[in-house]
Backbone as a ProteinNet text record, in pm:
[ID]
protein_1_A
[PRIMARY]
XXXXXXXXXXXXXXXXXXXXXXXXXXXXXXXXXXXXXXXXXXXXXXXXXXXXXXXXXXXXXXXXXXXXXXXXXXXXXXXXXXXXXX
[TERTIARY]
40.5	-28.9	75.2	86.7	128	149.1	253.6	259.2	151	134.4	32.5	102.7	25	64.4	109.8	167.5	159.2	205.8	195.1	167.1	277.7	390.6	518.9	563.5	542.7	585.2	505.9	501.1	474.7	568.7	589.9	662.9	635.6	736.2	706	692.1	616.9	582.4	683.2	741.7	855.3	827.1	912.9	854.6	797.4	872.9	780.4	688.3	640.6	486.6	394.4	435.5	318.1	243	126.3	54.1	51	45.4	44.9	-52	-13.1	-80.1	-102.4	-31.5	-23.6	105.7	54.6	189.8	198.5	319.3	345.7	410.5	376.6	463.1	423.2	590.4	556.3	590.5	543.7	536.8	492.1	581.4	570.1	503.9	415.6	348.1	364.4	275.3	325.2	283.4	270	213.5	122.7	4.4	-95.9	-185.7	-136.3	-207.1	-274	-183.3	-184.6	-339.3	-422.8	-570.7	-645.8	-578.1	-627.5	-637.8	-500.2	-464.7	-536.7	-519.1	-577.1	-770.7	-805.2	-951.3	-953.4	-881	-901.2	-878	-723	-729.7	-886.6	-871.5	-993.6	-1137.3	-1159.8	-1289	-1295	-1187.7	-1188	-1192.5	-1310.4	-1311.3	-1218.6	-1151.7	-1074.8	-998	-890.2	-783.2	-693.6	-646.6	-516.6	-564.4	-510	-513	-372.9	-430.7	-281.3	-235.8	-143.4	-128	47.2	-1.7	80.8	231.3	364.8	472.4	514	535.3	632.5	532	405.6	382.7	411.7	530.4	633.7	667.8	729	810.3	668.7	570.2	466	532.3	542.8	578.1	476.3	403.6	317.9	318.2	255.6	245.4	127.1	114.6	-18.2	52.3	-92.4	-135.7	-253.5	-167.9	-256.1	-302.3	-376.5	-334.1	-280.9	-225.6	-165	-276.8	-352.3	-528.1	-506.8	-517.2	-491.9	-421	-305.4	-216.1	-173.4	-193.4	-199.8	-287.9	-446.9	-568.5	-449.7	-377.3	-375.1	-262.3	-163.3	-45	-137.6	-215.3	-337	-345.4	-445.5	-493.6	-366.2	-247.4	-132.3	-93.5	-101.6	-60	-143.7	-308.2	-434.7	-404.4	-366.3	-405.3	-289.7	-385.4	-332.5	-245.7	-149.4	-36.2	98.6	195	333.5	376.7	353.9	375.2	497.5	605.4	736.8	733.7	739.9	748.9	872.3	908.2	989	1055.2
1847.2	1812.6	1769	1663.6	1603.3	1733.6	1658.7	1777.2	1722.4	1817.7	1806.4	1756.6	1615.4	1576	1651.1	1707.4	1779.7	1749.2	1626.9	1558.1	1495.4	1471.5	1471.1	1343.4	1271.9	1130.4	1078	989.7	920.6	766.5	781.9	679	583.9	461.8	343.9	247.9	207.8	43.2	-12.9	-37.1	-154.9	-307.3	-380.5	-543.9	-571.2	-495.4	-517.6	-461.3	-364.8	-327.2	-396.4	-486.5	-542.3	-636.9	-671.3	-760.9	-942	-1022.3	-1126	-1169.1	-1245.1	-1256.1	-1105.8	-999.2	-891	-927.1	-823.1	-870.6	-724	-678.5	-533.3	-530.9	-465.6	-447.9	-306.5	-270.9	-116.3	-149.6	-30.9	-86.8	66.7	36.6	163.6	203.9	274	321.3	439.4	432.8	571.2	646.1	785	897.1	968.3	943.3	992.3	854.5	726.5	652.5	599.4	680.2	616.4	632.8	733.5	739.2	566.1	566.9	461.1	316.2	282.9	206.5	174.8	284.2	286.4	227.1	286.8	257.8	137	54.7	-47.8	-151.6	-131.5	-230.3	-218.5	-82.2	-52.1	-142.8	-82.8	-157.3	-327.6	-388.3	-491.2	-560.1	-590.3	-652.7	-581.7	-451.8	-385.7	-486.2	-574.3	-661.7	-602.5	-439.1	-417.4	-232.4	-215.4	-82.4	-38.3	105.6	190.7	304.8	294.7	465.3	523.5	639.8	707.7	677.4	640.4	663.8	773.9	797.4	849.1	928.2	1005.2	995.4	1059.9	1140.9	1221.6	1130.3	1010.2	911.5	780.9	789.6	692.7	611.6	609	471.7	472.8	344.4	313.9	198.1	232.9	99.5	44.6	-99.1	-183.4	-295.4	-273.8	-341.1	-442	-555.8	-658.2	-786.5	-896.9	-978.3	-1081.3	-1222.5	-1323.8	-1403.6	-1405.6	-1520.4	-1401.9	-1303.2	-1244.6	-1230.1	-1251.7	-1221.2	-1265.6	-1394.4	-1450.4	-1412.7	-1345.4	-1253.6	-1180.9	-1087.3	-943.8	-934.4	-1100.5	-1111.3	-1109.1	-1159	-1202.6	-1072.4	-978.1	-846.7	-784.1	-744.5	-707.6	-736	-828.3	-884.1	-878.5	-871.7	-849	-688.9	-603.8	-463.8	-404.3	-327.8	-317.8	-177.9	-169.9	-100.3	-124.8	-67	-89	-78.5	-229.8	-186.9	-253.5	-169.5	-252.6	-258.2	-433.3	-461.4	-371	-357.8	-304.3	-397.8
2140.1	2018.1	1915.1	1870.6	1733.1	1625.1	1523.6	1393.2	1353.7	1225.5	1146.4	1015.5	933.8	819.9	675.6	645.9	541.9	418	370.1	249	198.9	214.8	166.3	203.5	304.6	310.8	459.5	468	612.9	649.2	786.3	833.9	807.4	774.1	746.2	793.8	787.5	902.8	882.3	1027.2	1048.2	1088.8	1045.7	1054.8	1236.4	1305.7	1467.6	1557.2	1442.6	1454.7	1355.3	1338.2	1284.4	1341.3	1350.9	1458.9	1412.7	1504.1	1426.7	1293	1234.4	1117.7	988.4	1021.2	925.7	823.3	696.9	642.4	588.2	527.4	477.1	330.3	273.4	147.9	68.5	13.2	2.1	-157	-237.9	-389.6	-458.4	-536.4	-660	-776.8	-754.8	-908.2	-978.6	-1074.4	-1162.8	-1049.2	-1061	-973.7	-996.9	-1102.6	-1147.1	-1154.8	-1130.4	-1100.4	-948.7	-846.7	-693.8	-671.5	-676.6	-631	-736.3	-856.1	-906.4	-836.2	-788.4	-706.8	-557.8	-497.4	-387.8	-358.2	-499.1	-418.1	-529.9	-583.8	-669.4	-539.9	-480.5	-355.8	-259.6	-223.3	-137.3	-153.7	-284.7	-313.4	-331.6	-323	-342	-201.7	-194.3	-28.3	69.3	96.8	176.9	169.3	96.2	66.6	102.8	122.2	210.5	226.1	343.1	378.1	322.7	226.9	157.2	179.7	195.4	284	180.9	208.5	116.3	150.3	130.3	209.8	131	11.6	-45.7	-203.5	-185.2	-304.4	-361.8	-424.5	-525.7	-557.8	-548	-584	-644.7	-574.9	-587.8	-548.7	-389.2	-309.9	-228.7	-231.5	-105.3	-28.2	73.5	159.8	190.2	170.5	141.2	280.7	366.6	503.3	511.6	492	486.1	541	583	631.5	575.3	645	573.2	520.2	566.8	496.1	363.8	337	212.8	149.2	161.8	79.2	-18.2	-50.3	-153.1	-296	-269.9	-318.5	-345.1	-264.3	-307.7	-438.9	-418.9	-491.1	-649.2	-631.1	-781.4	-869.6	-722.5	-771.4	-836.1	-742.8	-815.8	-970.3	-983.6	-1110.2	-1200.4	-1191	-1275.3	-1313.3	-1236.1	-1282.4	-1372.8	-1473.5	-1574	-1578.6	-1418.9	-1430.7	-1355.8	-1435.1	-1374.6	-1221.2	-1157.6	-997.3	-971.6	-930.3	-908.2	-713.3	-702.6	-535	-509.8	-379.1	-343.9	-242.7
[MASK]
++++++++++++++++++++++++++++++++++++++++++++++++++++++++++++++++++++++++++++++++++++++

């Protein structure tokens, strides 16, 4: 049986697990904003799957495709908080 997740970070997608046409990018927010973030991407047409990497630090990772990514560069830049790319 696998460990069990226990909240503190998760592995990071590397560039050759990614499937064709995916794209990855990990990106920093405040840390009382990440649930904000998350279901703002979420709800937006599921435009990228976000998964926690680092959230003490508010680092995450946003899984997306390339037909989107251009949308998601938009959404990024529309929301009205400090997201530094990484």
């Amino acid at each position: 049986m696998g460990r069990r997740y226990k909240g503190k970070f998760c592995n990071r997608i590397q560039p050759d697990m990614l499937g064709k046409g995916e794209v990855y990018y990990e990106v920093r927010v405040d840390t009382e904003k990440i649930n904000f973030f998350t279901k703002i991407l979420e709800a937006h047409e599921r435009l990228a799957f976000v998964v926690q990497v680092d959230p003490a630090r508010g680092t995450l990772g946003m899984l997306s495709t390339k037909s989107q990514e251009h949308e998601l560069m938009q959404v990024l830049q529309s929301l009205p908080l400090k997201i530094e790319i990484l």
